[in-house]
N, C-alpha and C positions, 0 to 999 in steps of 0.2 A: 557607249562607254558609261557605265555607274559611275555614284561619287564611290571616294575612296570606303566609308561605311559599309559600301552593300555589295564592294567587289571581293570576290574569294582570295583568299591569302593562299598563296602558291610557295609552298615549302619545299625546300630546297635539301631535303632531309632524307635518308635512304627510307626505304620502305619497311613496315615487319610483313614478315609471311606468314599467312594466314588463309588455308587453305579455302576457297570457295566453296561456300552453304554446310561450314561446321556451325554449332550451335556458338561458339566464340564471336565468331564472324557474323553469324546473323542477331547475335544480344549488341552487339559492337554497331550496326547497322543501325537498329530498332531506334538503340540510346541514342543513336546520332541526330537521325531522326526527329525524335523529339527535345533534343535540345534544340534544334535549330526552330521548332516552332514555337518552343517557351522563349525563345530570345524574337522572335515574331511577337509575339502575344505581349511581351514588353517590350517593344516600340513600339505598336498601335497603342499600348498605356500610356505611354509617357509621351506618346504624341497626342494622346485625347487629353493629358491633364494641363498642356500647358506649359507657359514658363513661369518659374519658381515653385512649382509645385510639384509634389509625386505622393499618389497613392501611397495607402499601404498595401492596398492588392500588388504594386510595382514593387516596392522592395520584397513583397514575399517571393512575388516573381523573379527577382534577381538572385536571392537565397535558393530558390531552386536550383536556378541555371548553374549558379557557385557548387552547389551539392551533386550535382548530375557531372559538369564536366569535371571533378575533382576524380568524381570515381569514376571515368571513363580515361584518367590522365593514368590512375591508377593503375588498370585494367589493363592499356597498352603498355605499362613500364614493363607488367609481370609481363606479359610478352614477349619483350625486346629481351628480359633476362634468361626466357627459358632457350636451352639447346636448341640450335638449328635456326633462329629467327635473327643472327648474328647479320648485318650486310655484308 
């Protein structure tokens, strides 16, 4: 068992449908992807700088992940609103 930080958030939320290996699905994947490693890449940051301290390599890296998952929160709304992706 992880600490609470590093366990996956289990949503409780219906699913959108999203046919398997459309170009949608696989940009949706890719983005995921590497969001989860720029949020990697900033906690080994902010684990190598210490306490009271943070880079500015870390905030740019936080700026990304803010910019990355904004347009992927984005990306799944238009989604959820087109025909057919209703639960």
């Amino acid at each position: 068992m992880g600490t609470p930080a590093t366990e996956p958030v289990q949503a409780k939320q219906p699913a959108l449908t999203l046919p398997a290996g459309t170009p949608e699905q696989q940009q949706l994947e890719k983005d995921t992807a590497g969001l989860l490693q720029l949020v990697r890449e900033l906690k080994a940051e902010v684990d190598k700088a210490g306490k009271d301290t943070l880079s500015l390599a870390a905030v740019r890296k936080a700026d990304e992940i803010q910019k990355l998952a904004k347009n992927l929160k984005e990306r799944m709304r238009e989604r959820e609103q087109e025909p057919g992706n209703k639960p």
